[in-house]
C-alpha positions as CSV (number, residue, x, y, z in Angstrom):
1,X,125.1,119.0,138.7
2,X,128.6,117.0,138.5
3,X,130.7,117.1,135.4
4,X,129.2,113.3,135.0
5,X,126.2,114.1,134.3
6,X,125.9,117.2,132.0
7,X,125.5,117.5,128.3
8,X,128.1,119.1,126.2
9,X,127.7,122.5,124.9
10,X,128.2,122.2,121.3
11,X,124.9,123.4,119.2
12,X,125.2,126.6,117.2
13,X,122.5,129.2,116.8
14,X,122.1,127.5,113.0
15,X,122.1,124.2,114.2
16,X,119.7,124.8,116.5
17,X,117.2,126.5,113.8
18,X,117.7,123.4,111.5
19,X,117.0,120.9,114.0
20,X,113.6,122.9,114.5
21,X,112.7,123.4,111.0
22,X,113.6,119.7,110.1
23,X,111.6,118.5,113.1
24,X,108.4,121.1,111.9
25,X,109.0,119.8,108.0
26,X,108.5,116.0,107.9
27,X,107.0,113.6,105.7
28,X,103.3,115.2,106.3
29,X,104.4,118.6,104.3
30,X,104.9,115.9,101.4
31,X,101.8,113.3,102.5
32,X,99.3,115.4,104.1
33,X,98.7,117.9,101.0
34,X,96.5,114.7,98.5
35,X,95.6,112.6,101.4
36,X,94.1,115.6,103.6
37,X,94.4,119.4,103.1
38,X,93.4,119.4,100.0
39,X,90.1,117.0,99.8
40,X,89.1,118.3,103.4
41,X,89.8,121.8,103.5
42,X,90.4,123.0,100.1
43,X,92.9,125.4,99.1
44,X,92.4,128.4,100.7
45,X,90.7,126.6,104.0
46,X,94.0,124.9,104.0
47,X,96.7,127.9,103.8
48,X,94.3,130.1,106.6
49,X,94.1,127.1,108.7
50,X,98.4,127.0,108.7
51,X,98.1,130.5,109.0
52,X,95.8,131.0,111.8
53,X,97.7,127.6,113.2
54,X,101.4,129.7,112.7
55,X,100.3,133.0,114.5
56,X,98.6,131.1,117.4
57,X,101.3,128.6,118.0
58,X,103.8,131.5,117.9
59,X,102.4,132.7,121.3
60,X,103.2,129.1,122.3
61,X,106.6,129.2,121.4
62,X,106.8,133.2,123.3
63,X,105.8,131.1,126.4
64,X,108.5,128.9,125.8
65,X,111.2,131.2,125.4
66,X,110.3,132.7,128.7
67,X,110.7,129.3,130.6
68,X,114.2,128.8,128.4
69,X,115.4,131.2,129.4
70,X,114.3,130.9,133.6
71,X,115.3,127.5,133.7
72,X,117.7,126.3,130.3
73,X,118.1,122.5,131.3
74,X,117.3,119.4,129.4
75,X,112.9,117.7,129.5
76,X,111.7,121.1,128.6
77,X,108.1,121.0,129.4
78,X,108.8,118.2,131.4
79,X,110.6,120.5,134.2
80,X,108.6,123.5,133.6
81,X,105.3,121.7,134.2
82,X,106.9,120.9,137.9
83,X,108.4,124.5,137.7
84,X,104.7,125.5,137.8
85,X,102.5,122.9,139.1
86,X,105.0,119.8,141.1
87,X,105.7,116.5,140.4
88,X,102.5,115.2,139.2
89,X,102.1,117.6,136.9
90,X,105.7,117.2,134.9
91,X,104.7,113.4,135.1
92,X,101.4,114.3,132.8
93,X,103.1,116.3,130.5
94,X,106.5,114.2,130.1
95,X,103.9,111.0,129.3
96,X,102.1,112.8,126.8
97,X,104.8,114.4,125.2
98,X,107.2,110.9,124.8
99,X,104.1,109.4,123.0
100,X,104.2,112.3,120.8
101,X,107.8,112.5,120.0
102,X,108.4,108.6,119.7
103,X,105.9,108.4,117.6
104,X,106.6,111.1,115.3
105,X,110.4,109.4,114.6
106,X,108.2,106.1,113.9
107,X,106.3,108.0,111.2
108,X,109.0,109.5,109.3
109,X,110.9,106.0,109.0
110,X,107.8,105.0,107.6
111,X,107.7,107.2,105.1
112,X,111.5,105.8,103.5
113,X,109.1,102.9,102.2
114,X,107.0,105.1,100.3
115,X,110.5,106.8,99.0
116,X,111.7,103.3,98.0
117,X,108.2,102.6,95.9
118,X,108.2,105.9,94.5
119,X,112.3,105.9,93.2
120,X,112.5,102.2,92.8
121,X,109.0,100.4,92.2
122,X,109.2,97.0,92.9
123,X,113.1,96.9,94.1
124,X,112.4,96.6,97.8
125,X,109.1,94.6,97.4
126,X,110.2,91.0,97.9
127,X,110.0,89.1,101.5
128,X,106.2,89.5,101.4
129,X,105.1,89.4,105.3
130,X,101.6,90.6,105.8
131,X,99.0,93.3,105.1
132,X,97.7,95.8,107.8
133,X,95.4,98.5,107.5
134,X,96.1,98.2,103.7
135,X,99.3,98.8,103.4
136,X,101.8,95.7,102.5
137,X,104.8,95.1,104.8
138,X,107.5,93.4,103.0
139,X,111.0,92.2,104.4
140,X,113.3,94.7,101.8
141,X,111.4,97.6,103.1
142,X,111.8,96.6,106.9
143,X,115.6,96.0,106.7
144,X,116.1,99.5,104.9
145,X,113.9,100.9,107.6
146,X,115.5,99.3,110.6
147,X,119.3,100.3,109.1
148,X,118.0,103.5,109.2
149,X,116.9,103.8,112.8
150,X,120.1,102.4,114.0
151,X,122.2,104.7,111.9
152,X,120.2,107.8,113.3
153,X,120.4,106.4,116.7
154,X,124.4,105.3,116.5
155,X,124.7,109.2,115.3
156,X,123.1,110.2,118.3
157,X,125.0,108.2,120.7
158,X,128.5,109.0,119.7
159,X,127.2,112.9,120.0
160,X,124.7,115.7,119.4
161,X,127.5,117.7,117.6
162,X,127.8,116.0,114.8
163,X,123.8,115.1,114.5
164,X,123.7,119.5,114.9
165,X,126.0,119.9,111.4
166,X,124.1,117.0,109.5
167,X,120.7,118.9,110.6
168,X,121.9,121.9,108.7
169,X,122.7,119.8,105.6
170,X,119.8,118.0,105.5
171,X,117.5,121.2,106.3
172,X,119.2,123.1,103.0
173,X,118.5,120.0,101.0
174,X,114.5,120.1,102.1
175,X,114.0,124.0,101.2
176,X,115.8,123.3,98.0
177,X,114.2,120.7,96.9
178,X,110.7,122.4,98.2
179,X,111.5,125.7,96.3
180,X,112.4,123.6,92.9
181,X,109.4,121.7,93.3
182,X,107.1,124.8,93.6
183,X,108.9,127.0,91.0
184,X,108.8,123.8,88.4
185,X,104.7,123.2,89.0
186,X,104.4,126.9,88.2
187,X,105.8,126.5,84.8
188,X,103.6,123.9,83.0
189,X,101.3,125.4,81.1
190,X,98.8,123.4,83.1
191,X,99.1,125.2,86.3
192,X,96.8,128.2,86.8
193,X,95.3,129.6,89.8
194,X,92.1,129.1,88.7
195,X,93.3,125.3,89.5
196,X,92.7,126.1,93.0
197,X,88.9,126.6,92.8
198,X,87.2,125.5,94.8
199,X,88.6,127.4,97.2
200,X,87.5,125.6,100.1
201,X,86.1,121.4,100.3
202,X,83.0,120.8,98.7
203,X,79.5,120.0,101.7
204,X,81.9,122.0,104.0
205,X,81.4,125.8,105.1
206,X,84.4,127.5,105.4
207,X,84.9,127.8,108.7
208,X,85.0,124.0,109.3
209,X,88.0,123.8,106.7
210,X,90.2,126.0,108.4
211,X,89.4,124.3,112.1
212,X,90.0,120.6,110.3
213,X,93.9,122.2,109.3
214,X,93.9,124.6,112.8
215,X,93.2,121.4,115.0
216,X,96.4,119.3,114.2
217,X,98.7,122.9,114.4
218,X,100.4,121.0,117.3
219,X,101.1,118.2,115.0
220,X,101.9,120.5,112.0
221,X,104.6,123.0,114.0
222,X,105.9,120.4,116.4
223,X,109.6,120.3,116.2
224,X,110.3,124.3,117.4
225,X,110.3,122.6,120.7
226,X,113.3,120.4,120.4
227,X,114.8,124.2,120.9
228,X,113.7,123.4,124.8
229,X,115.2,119.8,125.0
230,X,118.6,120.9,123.5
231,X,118.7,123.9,126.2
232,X,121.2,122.1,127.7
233,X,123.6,121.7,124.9
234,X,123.2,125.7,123.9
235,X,127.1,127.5,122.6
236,X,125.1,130.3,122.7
237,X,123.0,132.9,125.1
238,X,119.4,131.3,125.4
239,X,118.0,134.1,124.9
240,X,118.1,133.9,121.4
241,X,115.9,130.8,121.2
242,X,112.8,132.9,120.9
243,X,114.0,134.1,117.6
244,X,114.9,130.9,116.8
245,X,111.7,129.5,117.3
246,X,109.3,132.0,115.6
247,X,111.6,132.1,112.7
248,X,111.4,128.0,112.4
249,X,107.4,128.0,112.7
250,X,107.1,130.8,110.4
251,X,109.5,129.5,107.9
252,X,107.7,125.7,108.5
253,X,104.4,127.6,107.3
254,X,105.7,128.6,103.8
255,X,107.2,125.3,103.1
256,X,103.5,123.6,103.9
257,X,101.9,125.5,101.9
258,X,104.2,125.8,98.8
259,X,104.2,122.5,99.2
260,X,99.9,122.0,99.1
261,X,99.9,125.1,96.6
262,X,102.7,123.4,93.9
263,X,99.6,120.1,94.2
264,X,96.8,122.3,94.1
265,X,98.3,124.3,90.7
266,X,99.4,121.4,88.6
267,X,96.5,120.4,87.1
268,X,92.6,121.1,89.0
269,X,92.7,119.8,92.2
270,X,89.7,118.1,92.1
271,X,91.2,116.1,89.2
272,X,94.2,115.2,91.2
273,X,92.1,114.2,94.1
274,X,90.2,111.1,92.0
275,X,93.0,110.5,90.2
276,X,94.8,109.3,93.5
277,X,91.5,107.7,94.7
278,X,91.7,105.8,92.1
279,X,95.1,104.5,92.0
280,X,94.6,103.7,95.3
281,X,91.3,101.6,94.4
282,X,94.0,100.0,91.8
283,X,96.5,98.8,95.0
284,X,99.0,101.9,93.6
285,X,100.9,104.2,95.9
286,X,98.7,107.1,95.3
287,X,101.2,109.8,95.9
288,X,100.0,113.2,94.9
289,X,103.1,115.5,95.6
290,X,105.0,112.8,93.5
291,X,102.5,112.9,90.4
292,X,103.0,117.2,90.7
293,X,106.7,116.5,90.7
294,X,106.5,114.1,87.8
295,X,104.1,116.7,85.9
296,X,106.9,119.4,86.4
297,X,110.2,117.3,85.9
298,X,109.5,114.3,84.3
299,X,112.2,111.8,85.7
300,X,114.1,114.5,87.1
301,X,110.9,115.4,89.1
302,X,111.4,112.0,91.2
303,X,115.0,113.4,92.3
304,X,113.6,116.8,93.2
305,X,111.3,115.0,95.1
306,X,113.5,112.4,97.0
307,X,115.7,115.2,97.5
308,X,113.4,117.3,99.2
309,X,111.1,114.5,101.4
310,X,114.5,112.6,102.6
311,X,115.4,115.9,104.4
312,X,112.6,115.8,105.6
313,X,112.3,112.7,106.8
314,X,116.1,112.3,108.3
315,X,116.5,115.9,110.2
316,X,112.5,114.8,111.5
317,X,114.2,111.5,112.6
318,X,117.0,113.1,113.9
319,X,115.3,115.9,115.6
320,X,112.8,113.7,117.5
321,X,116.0,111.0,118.5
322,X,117.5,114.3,120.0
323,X,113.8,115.8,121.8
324,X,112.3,112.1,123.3
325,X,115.9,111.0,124.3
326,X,116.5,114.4,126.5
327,X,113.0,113.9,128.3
328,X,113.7,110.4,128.8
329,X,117.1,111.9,130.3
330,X,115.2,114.6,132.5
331,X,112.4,112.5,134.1
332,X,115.3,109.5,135.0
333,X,116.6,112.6,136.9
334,X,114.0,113.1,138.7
335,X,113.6,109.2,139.8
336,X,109.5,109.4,137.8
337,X,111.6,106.9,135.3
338,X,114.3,104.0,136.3
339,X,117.6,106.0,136.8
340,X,119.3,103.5,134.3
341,X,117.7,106.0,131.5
342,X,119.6,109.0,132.9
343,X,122.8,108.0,132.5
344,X,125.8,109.9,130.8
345,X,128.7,108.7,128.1
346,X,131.6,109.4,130.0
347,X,133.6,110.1,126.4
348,X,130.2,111.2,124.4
349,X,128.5,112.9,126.9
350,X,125.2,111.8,125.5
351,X,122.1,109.9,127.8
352,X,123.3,106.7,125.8
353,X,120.7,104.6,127.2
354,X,118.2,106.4,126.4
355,X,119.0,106.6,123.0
356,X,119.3,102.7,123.1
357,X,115.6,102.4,124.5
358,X,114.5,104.8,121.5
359,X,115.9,102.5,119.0
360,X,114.9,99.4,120.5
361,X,110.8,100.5,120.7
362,X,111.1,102.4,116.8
363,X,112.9,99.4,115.6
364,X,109.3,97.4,116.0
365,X,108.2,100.0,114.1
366,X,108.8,99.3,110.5
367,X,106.8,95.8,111.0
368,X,103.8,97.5,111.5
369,X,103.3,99.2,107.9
370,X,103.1,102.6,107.2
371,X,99.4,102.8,107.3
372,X,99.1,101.5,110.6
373,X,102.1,103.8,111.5
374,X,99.9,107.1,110.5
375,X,97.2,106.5,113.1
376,X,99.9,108.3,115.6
377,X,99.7,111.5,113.7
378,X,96.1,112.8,115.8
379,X,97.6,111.1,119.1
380,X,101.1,113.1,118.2
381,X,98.9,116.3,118.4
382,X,97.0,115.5,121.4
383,X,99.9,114.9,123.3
384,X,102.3,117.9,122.3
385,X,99.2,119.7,122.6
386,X,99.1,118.7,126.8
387,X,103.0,119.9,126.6
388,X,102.0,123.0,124.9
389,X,99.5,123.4,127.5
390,X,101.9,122.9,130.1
391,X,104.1,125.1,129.2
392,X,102.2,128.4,128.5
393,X,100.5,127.7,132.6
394,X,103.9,127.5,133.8
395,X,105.1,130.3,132.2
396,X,102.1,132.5,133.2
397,X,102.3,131.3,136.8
398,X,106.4,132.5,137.0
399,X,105.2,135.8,134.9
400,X,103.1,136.2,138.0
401,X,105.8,136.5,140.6
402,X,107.5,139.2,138.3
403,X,107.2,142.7,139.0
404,X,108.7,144.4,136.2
405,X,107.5,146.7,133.1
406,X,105.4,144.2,130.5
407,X,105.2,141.4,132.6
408,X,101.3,142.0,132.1
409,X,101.9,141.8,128.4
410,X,103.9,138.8,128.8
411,X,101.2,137.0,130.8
412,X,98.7,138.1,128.0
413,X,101.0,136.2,125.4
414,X,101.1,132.7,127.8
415,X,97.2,133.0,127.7
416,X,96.4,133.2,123.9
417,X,99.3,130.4,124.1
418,X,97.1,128.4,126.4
419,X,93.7,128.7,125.2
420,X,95.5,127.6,121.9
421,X,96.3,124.8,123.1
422,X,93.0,123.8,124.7
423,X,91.0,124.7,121.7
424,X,93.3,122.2,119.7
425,X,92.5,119.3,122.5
426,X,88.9,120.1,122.4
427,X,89.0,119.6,118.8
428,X,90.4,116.9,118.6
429,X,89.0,115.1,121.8
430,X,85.2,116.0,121.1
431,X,83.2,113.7,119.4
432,X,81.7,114.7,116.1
433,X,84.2,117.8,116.1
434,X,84.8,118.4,112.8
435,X,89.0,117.4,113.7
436,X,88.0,114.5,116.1
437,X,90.8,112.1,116.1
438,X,89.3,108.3,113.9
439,X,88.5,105.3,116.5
440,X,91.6,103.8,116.1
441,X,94.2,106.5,117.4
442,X,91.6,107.5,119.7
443,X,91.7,103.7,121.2
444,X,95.6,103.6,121.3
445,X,95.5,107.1,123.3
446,X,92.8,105.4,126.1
447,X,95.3,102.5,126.6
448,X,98.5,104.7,126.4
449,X,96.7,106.9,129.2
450,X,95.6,103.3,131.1
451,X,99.0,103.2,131.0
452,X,100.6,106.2,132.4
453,X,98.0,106.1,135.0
454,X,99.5,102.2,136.3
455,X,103.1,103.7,136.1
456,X,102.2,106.6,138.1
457,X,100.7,105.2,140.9
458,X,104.3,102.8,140.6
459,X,106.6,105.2,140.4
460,X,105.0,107.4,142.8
461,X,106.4,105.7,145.7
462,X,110.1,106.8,144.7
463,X,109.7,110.4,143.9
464,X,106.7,111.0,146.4
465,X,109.4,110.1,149.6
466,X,112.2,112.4,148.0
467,X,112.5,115.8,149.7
468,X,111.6,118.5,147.5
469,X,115.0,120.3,147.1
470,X,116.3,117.2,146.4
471,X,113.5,116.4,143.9
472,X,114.3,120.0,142.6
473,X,118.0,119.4,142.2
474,X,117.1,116.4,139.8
475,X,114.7,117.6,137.4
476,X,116.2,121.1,136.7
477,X,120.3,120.7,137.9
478,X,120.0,123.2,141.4
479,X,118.0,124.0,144.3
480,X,118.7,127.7,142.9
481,X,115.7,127.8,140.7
482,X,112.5,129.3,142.4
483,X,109.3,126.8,141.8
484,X,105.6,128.3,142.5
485,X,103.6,125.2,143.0
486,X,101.9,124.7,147.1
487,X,104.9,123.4,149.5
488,X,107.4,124.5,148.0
489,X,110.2,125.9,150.0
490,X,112.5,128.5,148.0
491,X,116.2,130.0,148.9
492,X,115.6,134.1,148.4
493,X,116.8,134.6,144.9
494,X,115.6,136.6,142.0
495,X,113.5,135.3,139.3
496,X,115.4,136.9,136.1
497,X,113.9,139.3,134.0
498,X,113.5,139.0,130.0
């Protein structure tokens, strides 16, 4: 790969764990806990299902440190999926995945409305536009929103260096203002555990609560692989991204549930539950996390709060600019998108037009109202899910060529990683699962894969005529790096050992 075309290597070990546990932390820690953990799943269905969700999605994130380290280049699952399976296969999981990351930077802009309404009510509400799926779009609310796509996205361009040191910034001021918020709920005399009760939704058993919070783990944990799409930019020995990721995912875990715990203690969840319903009935904002934070802080509370959800929202932003920019970069590469996508800054070193095509499609975004916006949350999980999927197959399949001590055990890990991700899919796919995604994502997702299938069958033509080492030398940088799908052709080198 010529000097032209690669990526600096600038991200720090700390950088590289902030940009993960930003991406895993967004607005849902914040959203999800009154609108769905807690009337769905109940306390304790809700803090086994992240548990149970963590552990499972760890074995993901083994499988992915195994393909890091075999093949560190930018697209991720993207180029393992052809590492694995060919062409066709990296196509799948690079259209499922920039649905899922594209959508998850449109969701966290989103949620800088709901910031604005909770901090200043009324301030950004004039320029009334139009109502969709209940949810009020006005003109204030739009500019804010589109000023901050471009500023994320003008960040990006001019270098992932200085998005790295902001990440870690931004990631202190989420914990901190996570940690206040829990240690403040705790000290109202209201709060008691006995708060929590019942432990698990009323009309459903149990086991159904934890599968509604298990199902959307892909959704929840998503962000540990930006690690993958940076892999390219490492200062550092790749094989320290395993570490990285398992300590992001497990640190992501606490901050959800403190998070759900700090609503659930305040005052009798059940209480807080119809309280929200009905401020909702009443056209309010119906913010539960926000009404905790109030209980514990009074004005100060809102500070706490804003301090804590905007870094959440930004290093999500900024994560997802970084992870759907890289795989638009690695599948212009490989000729499956136009090559204008793959090119290079020659003084930034960044895939600047692909960072332009990001902003361009999330800048229609804040016009479609944060309501309509969350719909992408169950197609989000469905198609990091197919990347997960992806990923752990690939990495069994190059286990499988190993012959060294533990490669068994390290096949064993890709399949719990794999049958993860399946379970997740079936979950969500299945109708009258109890996580089945509503009729409105699910409609999005059949024209999104109508879609893929038309530009598949167009791009095809390109890609298809290409020889494979050539093909090869695209998507992961050399013709040095062994593939294990049928036809391929592969020089005599080793595959190295963990």
């Amino acid at each position: 790969m010529s000097t032209e075309t690669q990526l600096a290597r600038t991200l720090t070990p700390i950088q590289v764990c902030a940009l993960a546990l930003g991406s895993i932390v967004g607005w849902g820690c914040f959203v999800l806990p009154g609108d769905v953990f807690l009337p769905n799943a109940g306390p304790m269905g809700t803090l086994i299902g992240f548990a149970v969700g963590a552990f499972l999605i760890s074995f993901v994130a083994i499988a992915y440190s195994y393909m890091i380290k075999y093949a560190p280049v930018a697209g991720g699952e993207f180029a393992w999926a052809y590492i694995g399976f060919g062409p066709t296969a990296s196509f799948i999981c690079g259209w499922a995945l920039i649905i899922g990351y594209i959508a998850i930077i449109a969701i966290n802009i989103s949620a800088l409305s709901l910031i604005c309404r909770f901090l200043m009510p009324g301030f950004l509400e004039f320029g009334s536009l139009y109502t969709l799926a209940g949810w009020k779009v006005y003109t204030g609310e739009v500019l804010v929103m589109s000023i901050a796509v471009i500023a994320f996205g003008v960040m990006n361009y001019r270098g992932v260096s200085a998005a790295g040191k902001l990440q870690v910034v931004l990631a202190f001021m989420l914990t901190f203002g996570i940690l206040s918020l829990f240690f403040g709920v705790n000290a109202l005399e209201t709060a008691h555990v006995s708060n929590l009760t019942p432990l698990f939704a009323e009309g459903k058993s149990p086991f159904t609560c934890v599968l509604i919070v298990f199902a959307i783990s892909p959704f929840l944990f998503v962000g540990f692989d930006t690690v993958p799409q940076t892999a390219e930019e490492f200062a550092f020995n790749p094989s320290k991204s395993r570490n990285i990721m398992l300590i992001a995912i497990l640190v992501g875990m606490v901050l959800y549930s403190l998070v759900t715990l700090s609503v659930g203690l305040a005052i009798p969840y059940p209480d807080m539950i119809k309280q929200m319903a009905a401020e909702k009935m009443a056209g309010g904002t119906a913010w539960a996390t926000a009404a905790a934070a109030n209980m514990a802080f009074g004005k100060l509370g809102s500070a706490i709060l804003a301090c804590a959800v905007l870094g959440a929202v930004c290093t999500g932003i900024n994560g997802f600019y970084v992870a759907s920019t890289r795989l638009l970069l690695a599948m212009a590469r490989s000729k499956i998108l136009p090559s204008w996508f793959g090119d290079i800054h020659p003084k930034f070193h960044t895939p600047y037009k692909a960072i332009i095509f990001t902003i361009i499609i999330v800048l229609l975004t804040p016009y479609a109202g944060r309501s309509a916006v969350g719909w992408t949350v169950d197609m989000s999980a469905v198609g990091t899910a197919v990347g997960y999927l992806f990923t752990c197959l690939a990495a069994y399949r190059m286990l499988w060529h190993v012959n060294e001590a533990g490669a068994r055990l390290k096949r064993f890990y890709c399949t719990v990683g794999a049958l993860t991700s399946i379970l997740c899919l079936l979950l969500l796919c299945i109708p009258g699962s109890p996580a089945a995604i509503a009729e409105a994502p699910a409609w999005c997702l059949v024209v999104w894969v109508a879609m893929g299938i038309s530009f598949y069958f167009s791009s095809r033509k390109v890609w298809s005529q290409m020889p494979e080492p050539e093909l090869r030398r695209d998507i992961l940088g050399t013709e040095d790096i062994k593939v294990f799908f049928k036809g391929a052709k592969n020089p005599e080198i080793a595959v190295p050992a963990d």
